[in-house]
N, C-alpha and C positions, 0 to 999 in steps of 0.2 A: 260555453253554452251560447250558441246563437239563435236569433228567432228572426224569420224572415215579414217582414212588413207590405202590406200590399198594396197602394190607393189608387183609385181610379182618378185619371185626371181629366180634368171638362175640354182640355181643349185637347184630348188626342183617348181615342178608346184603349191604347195598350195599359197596360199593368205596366205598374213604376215598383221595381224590387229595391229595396235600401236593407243589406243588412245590419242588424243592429247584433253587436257583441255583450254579453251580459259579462257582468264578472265573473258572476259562477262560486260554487262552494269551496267548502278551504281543504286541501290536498295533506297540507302538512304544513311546521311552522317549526323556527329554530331562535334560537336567543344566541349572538354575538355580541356582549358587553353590552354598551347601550343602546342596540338596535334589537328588533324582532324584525323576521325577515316571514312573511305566512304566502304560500302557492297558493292558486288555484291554478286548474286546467287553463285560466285564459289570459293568467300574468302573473305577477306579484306585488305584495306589498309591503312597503318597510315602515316601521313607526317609532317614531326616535322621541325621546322627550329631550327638552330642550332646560327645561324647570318644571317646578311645582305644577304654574299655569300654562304652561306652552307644550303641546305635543304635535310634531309634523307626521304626515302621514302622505306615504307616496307610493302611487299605483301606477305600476307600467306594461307594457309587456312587453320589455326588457330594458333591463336595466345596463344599458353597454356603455353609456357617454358615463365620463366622469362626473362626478356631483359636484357642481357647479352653481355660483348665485353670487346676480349683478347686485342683489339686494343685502343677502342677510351677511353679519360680519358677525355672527357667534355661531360655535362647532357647539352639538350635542352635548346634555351631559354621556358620560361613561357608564352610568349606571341607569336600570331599568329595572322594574319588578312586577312579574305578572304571575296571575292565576292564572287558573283550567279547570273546566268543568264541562260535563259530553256535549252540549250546545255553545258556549264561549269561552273565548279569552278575555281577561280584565286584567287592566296594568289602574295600577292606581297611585296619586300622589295624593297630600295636602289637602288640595287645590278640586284635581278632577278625580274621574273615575270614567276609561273609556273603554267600555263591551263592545269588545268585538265578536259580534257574531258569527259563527260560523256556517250555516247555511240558509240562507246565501250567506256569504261576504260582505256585511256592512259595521258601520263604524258610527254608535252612538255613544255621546257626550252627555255624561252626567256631575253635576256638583259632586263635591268628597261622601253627602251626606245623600246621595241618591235622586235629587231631583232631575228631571229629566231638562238640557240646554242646549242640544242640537242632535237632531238623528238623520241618517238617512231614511228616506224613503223606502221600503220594506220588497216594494215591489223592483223599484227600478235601480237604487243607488249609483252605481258610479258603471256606465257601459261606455262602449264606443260605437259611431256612425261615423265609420269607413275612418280618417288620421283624426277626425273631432271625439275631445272622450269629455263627458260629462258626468255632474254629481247630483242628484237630486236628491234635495231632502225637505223632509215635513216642515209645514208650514204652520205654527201655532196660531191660533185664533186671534190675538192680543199683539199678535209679533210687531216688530218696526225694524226697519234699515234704516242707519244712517253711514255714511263714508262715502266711499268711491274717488276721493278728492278731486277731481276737476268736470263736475255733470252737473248740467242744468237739471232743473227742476226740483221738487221740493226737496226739501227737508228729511222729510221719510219717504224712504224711496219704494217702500210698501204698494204693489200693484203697478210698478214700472219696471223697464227691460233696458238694458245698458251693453255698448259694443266698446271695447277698446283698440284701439287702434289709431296711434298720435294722428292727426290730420292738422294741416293748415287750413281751419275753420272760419275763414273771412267771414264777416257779418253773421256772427252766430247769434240764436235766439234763444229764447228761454227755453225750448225742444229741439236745441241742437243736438245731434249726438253721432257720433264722437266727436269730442274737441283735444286738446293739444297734447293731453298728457293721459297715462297708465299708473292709477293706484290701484291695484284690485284686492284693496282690504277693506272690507266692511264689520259694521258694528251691528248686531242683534238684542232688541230688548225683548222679551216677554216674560210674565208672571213674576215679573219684580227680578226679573234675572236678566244676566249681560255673559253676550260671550264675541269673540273676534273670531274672524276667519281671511286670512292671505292664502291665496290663489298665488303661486312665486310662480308665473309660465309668462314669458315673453312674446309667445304669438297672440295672435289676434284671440281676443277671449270676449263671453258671455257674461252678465250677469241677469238673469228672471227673477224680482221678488213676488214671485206672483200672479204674475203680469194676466200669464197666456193658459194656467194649469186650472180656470177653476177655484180659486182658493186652495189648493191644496199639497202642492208643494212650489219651495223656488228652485233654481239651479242654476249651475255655473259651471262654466267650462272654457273650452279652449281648442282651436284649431290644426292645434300638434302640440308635440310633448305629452308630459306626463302629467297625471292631475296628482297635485303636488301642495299641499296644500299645510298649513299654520294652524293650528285654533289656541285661541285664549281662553282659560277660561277664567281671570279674574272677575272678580265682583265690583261692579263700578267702573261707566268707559273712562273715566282718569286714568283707572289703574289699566285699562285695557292698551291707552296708549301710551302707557309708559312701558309694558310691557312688548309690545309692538317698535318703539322705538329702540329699546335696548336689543332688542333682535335685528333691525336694522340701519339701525345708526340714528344719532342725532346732530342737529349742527353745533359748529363752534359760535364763541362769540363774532358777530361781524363786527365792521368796523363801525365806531362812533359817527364817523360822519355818512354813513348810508341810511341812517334811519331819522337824518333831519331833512327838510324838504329838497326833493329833486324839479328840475324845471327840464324838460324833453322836448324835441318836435322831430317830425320827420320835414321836412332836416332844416337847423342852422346851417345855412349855406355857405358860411365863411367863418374864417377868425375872425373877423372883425363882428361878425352878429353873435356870434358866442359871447366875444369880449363884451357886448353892446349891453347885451341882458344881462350877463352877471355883474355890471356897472349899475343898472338901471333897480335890479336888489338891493343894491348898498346904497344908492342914492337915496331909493323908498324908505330906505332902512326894514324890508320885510324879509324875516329871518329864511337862508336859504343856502344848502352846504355843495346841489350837486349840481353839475351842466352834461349833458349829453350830445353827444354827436350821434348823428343815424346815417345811413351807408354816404350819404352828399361827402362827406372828409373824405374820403377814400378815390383813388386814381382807377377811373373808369370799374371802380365798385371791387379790386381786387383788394383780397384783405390782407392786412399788415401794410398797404400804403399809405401814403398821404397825396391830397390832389395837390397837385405843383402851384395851381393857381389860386386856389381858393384859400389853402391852408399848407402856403410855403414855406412856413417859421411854426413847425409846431411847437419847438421848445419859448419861442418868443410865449407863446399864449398861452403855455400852461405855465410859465413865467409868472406871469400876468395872473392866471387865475390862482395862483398859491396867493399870490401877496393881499389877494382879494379875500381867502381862506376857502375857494373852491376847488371841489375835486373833479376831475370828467372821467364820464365814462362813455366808452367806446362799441360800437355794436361791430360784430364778427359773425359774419354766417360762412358754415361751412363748406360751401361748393366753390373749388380750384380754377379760377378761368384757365382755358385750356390758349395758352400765349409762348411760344416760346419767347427764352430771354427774362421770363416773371420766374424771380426768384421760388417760391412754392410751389410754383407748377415744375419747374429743373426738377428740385429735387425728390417731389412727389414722384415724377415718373422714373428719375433714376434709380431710387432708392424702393420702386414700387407697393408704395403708401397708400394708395385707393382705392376702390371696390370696384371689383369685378365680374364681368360676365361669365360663364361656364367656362368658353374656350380661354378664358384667361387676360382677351380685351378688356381695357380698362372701360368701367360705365360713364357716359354721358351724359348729364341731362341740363338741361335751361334752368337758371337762375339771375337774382340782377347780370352777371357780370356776360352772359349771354352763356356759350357752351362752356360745361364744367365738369371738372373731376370730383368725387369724394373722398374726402379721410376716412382709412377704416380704423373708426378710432375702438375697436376690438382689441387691436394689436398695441400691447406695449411699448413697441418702439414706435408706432407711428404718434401714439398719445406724446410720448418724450420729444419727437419731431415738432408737433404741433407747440404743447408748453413752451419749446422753446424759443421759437417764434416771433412770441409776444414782446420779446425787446424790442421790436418796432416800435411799440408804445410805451413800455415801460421804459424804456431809457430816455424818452421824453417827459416821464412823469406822470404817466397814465396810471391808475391804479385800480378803475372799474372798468369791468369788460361785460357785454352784454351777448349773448351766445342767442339767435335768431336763426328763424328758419330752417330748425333743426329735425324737424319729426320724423327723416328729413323732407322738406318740401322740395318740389322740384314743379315747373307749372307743369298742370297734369295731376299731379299729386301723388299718382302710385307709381314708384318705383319699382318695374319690372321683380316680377317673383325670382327670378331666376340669380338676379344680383349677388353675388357672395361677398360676407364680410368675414374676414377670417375663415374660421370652418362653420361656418354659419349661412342660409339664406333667407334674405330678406325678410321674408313673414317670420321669420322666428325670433329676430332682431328687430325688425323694427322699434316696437313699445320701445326700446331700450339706449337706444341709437343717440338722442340727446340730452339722456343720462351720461354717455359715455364723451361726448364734445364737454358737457360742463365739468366730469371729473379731466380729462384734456387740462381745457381752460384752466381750471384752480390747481391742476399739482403744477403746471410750468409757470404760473405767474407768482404762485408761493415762491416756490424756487427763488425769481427774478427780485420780486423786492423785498429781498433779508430781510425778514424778521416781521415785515408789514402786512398786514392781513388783505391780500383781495377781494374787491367784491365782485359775485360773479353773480349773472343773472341767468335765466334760460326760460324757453318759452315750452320746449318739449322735457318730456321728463316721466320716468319711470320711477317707481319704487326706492328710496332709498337714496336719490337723489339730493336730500335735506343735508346731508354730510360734505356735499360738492358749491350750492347752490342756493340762492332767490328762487322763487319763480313769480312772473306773474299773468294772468288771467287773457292774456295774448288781446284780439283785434275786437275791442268789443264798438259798443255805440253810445254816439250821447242822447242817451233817451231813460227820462225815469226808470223804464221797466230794468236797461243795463246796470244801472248803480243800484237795483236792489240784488239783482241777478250776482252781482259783480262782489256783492257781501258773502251770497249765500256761497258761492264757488270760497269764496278767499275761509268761511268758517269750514270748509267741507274739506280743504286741503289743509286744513289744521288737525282735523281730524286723523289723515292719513300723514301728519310726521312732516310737512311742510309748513313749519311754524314764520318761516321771513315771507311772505306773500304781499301781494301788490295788483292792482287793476290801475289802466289807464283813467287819472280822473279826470272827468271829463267827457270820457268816452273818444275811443281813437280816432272813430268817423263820425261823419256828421257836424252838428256845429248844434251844443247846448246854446236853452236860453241864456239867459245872465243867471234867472233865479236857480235854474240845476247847477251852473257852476258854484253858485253860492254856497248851495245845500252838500254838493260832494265834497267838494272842496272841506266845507265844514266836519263831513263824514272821515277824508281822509287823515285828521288827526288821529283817530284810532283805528288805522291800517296800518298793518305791519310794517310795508313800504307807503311812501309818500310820494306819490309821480303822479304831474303832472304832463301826458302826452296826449298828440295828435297828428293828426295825415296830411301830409303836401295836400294844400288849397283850400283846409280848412279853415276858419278864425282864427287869428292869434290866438294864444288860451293863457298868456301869462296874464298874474292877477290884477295889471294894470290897465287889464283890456275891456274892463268890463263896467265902467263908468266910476267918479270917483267915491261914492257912497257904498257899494261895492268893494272896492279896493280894501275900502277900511274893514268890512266886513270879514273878507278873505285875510287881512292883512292880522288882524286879530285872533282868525284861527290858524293861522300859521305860528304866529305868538305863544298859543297857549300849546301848539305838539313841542315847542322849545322848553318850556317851563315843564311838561311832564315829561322828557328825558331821563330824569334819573330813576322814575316809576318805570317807564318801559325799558329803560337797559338791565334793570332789577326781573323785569319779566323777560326781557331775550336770558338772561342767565338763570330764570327757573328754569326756561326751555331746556337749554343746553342739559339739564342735572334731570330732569323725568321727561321730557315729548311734551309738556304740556304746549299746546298752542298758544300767541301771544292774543289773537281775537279768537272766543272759542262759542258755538254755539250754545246757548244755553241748555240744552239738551247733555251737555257734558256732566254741567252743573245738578240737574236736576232730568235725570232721563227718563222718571215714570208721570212726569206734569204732564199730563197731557194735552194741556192752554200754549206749550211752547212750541208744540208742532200744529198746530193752529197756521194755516197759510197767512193768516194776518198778522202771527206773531215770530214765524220763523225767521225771518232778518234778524230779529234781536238778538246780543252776542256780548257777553263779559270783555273786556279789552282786560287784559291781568286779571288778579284776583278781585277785583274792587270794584269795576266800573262797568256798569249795564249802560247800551249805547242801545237808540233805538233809531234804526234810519229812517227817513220821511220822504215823501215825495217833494221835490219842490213848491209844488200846489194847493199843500195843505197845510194851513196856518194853524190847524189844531190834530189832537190824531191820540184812538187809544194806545196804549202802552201794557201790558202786561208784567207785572211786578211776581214774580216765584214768591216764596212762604219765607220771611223774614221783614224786618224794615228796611227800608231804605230813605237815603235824602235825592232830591233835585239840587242837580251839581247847581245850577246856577240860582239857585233861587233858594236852598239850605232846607225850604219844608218836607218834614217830617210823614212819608206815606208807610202804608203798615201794606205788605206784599201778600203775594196769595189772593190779590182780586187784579181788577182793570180799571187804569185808571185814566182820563180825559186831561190831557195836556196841552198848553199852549204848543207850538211850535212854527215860531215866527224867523225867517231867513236868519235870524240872529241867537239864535238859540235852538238849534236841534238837541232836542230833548237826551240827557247823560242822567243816570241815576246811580250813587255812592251805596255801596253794601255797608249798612251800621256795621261799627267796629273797624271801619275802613283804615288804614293807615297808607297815606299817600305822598310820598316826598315830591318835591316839585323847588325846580329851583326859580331865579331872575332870568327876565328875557333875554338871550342873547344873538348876536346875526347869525352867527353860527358853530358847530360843535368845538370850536377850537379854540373860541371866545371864554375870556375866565370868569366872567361874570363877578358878582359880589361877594363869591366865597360865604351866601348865606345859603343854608339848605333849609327849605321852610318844610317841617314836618306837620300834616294835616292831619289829625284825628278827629274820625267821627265817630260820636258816640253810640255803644251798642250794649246790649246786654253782656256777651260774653268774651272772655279772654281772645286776643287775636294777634297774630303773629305778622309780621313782614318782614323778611329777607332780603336786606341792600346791601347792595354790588356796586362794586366799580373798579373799576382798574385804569390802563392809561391812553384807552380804546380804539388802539393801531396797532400795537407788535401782539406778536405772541408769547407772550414776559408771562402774561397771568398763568400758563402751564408751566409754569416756571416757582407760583407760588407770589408774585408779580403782581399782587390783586388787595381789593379791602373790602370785607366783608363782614358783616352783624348782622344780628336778629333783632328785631325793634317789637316788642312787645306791650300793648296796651291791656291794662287788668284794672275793668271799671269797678270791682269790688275794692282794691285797694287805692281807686284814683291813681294810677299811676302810668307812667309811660320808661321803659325801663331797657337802656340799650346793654348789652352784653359787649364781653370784648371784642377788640380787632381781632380774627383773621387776617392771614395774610402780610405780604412784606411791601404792602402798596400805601402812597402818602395821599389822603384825599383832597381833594382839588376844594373843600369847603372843608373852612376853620369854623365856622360858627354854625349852630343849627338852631330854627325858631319854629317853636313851639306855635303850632294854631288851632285853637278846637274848634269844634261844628257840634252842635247838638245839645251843648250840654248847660245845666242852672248858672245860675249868677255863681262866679267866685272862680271859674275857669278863667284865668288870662294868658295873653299867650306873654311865651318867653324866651330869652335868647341866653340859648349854654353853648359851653364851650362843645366842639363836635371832636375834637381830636384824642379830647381822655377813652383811656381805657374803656372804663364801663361809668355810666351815670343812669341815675332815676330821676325826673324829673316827676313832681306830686302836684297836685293841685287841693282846692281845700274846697 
């Protein structure tokens, strides 16, 4: 069915025809195991269930490329069960119940029990204009988005329009759009119901909640391919993104020492300023595990060297920085200087590694090192080419790599359409292109150091990329508005399945006050990643630069992310076992509150299960706070507030406002400089007190090889049950010895006769009572 469209346009009197393609009513329909396969006149479509909550649905007209996904790492179930009736089909699990209607051709979502959770739109659902094919569907009254992992702007994305397409986003704003990275899965609330929807298409794609229809439907789409699409229909976005990460992977654990503080600059200019600063940490004594290098280490900016002059002795210096207990890590961006004699570039052209033009000319474009080639890291052997590579560094003792300027940029920024990567061109790859550098990166440097976990970073990033990768929030600024911005992206990429996240603290350009470095800095103890960077010619930004009253400030919330390490490697290893996020909006927690998408309240964000963090301006010495429906305490100050109102809090450069969830259980060990430190072998367990029974799950293992899939690990459920006064560890899991013999007992909250106490941490199972 097509229908021709007319407009008159103002600046010329002809008629503008666009046809527009309908889908059209259904022809026929067949059942092969776990697919339904249903015609119409203008395409087909297939609908696979996947589980209970997940059914995909894929509409093409034609279906000739193999089925393929850079994202999802689970094949269908086998089995499928549907009805017929002279107006629909209905398959139903559990979970959903999805009628398909048969004339037209649409596809609505209903709970098992009939409630209505997402439909098409009746009139338009899923057409194409001209290779763009779109899905438009009703928009409920009460609805809200939240997802999209890496966009500015609020919280609920309700009445905004979203482009994806990686860019190198220099100086982006709070209306930036597009910035670096491609998730195109979002979250749906309305009428007390929750469903997910993944758009799995690599070209350049749409997101409408709203925006431009009216109120009355949103839509989404994409600029080629097939509309191809996920839905969840769990109840509860927890469950939504656990089921969204088990369809596309979750990470492993990283290593122990990437999640205690990082020190960055573009650029230390030598070994000797590298050496200088990670001396100048251990002098302070201010706890500190990582050093980075930014393109300056490298020979005239080609990657895998070292500059002759600056950094002649690389092995002298990471020598140096082991025995100090620092790790470095290394930035890698992927464009080839075009040099004969430069070893990557030989074998790139020999072996014909790089992306190319129609005729078969290799592509060129400008990056640091001047004219360059690209990896088509599409191709399997050019990824094993690249991975292996990395012994440049790795056989120096490198073991963090940092994957830059991947989207990919080139100056200019668009990469001729015509480019081919593999059997692929550009617009259809793109989104996906610095997903594919970071899986590169992590399989050849696993490989390279047996058994030791790499960290790898990336700036660009598709879907599913949380199995390969860090990433974090690319070129932002030092200005209030970016460290709150800088939250909302890092909670927003939790959502989409990037639980290791990071923003430059500080802001990369520009030059913060003292009191914003104070206050991020302060904030960066509950970020995923802890980096501290910034841009040739700005201020120094190490914590020493910022007068000595200052120092102490910073020096102490540096302190206290070393003391809550064994709470958050407890929360990186929930991630890894469901997608939870380690910072996660509160919206996750509580997604029909409607006070949490409140633009004054939407920064606020759970760090683990326990801890409500509320960012501040540096500005504001006092500031409301929004407390969800339970009690909670003020970390620093123990008072007891009752949640479900707003409440007025101090918030002085030395205390950014943390509130503890009653029932909390929080391990926290002694200060150490850094992760590799053994500190006192005491584990101090904090319970606060709450009404009801509450669980925590501690982890640990030996937070560098990969022994724990080996079974390698030490694991218990640490149980608080205020009716029985007790606090009650279960046994070891696991064939791993903990690095703490003793564990001490600390309450919060609770009448005269609570004392704390020191038991043995190593027996089997103990309860520890109080009276």
């Amino acid at each position: 069915m097509a229908l021709l469209f007319c407009a008159l346009l103002s600046i010329a009197p002809a008629c503008y025809h666009m046809e527009i393609e309908i889908l059209g009513n259904v022809q026929s329909f067949k059942q092969q195991g776990g697919l339904l396969t249903i015609k119409t006149i203008e395409a087909e479509a297939k609908v696979y269930v996947y589980s209970p909550t997940i059914i995909r649905v894929n509409i093409s007209k034609k279906h000739s490329k193999p089925d393929s996904s850079y994202a999802v790492i689970r094949n269908a179930d086998a089995h499928l069960e549907f009805t017929e009736s002279a107006d629909a089909i209905e398959i139903n699990t559990t979970a959903i119940k999805l009628r398909i209607q048969k004339s037209p051709l649409r596809f609505n979502f209903f709970t098992a029990d009939g409630k209505p959770i997402s439909q098409d739109d009746n009139r338009f659902g899923t057409n194409w204009q001209g290779g763009r094919v779109v899905t438009y569907r009703k928009l409920y009254a009460d609805e809200k988005f939240i997802g999209l992992g890496e966009k500015a702007g609020n919280l609920d994305r309700r009445g905004t329009s979203y482009v994806n397409w990686n860019t190198d986003a220099v100086d982006y704003n709070n209306k930036s759009d597009p910035l670096y990275k491609t998730f195109p899965f979002f979250i749906g609330l309305h009428s007390g119901l929750t469903y997910g929807l993944f758009l799995d298409n690599t070209h350049k794609s749409y997101f409408d909640f709203g925006a431009t229809t009216d109120d009355e439907m949103s839509w989404f789409g994409a600029d080629g391919g097939d509309m191809n699409y996920y839905f969840f229909g769990a109840q509860g976005v927890a469950k939504i993104i656990e089921d969204y990460t088990w369809l596309t992977g979750r990470m492993e654990m990283p290593p122990l020492w990437s999640l205690g503080y990082q020190q960055c600059r573009w650029s230390y200019m030598s070994a000797k300023e590298v050496l200088k600063i990670a001396k100048t940490f251990r002098k302070k004594k201010i706890p500190a595990d990582v050093m980075y290098c930014d393109i300056d280490y490298m020979e005239g900016f080609k990657i895998f060297t070292w500059n002759k002059k600056t950094f002649s002795d690389p092995q002298a210096m990471m020598n140096e920085l082991k025995k100090m207990g620092f790790h470095l890590v290394t930035i890698v961006d992927p464009g080839i200087k075009i040099e004969e004699g430069y070893k990557q570039y030989d074998e790139g052209v020999a072996n014909d590694y790089f992306a190319k033009y129609p005729d078969g000319e290799n592509y060129t474009g400008y990056v640091w090192p001047g004219r360059c080639h690209f990896p088509d890291f599409f191709r399997d052997d050019v990824r094993e080419w690249w991975g292996a590579a990395f012994t440049a560094l790795t056989d120096v003792g490198v073991d963090g790599f940092w994957n830059d300027m991947n989207e990919p940029a080139a100056w200019g920024q668009n990469i001729p359409w015509m480019v081919k990567f593999a059997d692929k061109y550009m617009p259809e790859v793109r989104n996906a292109y610095g997903m594919q550098m970071a899986r590169a990166t992590y399989g050849g440097t696993r490989k390279l150091l047996n058994n030791k976990r790499p960290f790898v970073l990336t700036r660009a990033a598709y879907a599913g990329t949380q199995r390969y990768s860090a990433v974090w929030t690319g070129d932002n600024t030092g200005t209030d508005e970016h460290m709150l911005l800088g939250q909302r992206l890092v909670n927003s990429l939790g959502i989409t399945g990037m639980a290791f996240t990071g923003v430059d603290i500080g802001g990369f350009s520009a030059n913060p006050t003292p009191e914003l470095m104070v206050r991020w800095n302060s904030l960066g103890i509950y970020t995923p990643m802890f980096r501290n960077h910034a841009i040739k010619g700005s201020k120094m930004r190490e914590p020493w630069e910022w007068g000595d009253a200052n120092e102490q400030i910073i020096k102490k919330d540096i302190e206290q992310r070393y003391k809550l390490l064994p709470y958050i490697y407890s929360a990186f290893y929930q991630s890894t076992q469901t997608g939870l996020p380690i910072s996660r909006t509160l919206a996750i927690g509580f997604p029909f509150d409607e006070k949490v998408y409140f633009e004054r309240f939407q920064n606020q964000f759970m760090f683990g299960d326990a801890l409500l963090v509320a960012p501040v301006e540096s500005d504001k010495l006092t500031t409301d706070v929004y407390l969800p429906k339970g009690n909670w305490y003020q970390l620093s100050t123990g008072e007891k507030l009752k949640g479900g109102k707003i409440v007025k809090v101090a918030s002085p450069l030395t205390d950014l406002p943390v509130f503890v969830k009653a029932g909390a259980i929080i391990p926290i060990q002694s200060i150490t400089q850094s992760t590799a430190a053994k500190g006192d072998g005491i584990l101090q367990l904090h319970i606060w007190n709450g009404k009801e029974a509450t669980d925590f799950l501690y982890y640990e293992d030996d937070g560098s090889s990969y022994d724990y899939e080996q079974g390698a690990y030490y694991k218990r459920t640490i149980r608080f049950d205020p009716k029985k006064k007790s606090v009650t560890l279960s046994a070891v899991e696991g064939m791993f010895f903990s690095r703490f013999d003793k564990l001490s007992i600390v309450w919060h909250g609770f009448e005269r006769g609570a004392n704390d106490k020191v038991v043995d941490f190593v027996k089997e199972e103990m309860a520890v009572r109080f009276v």
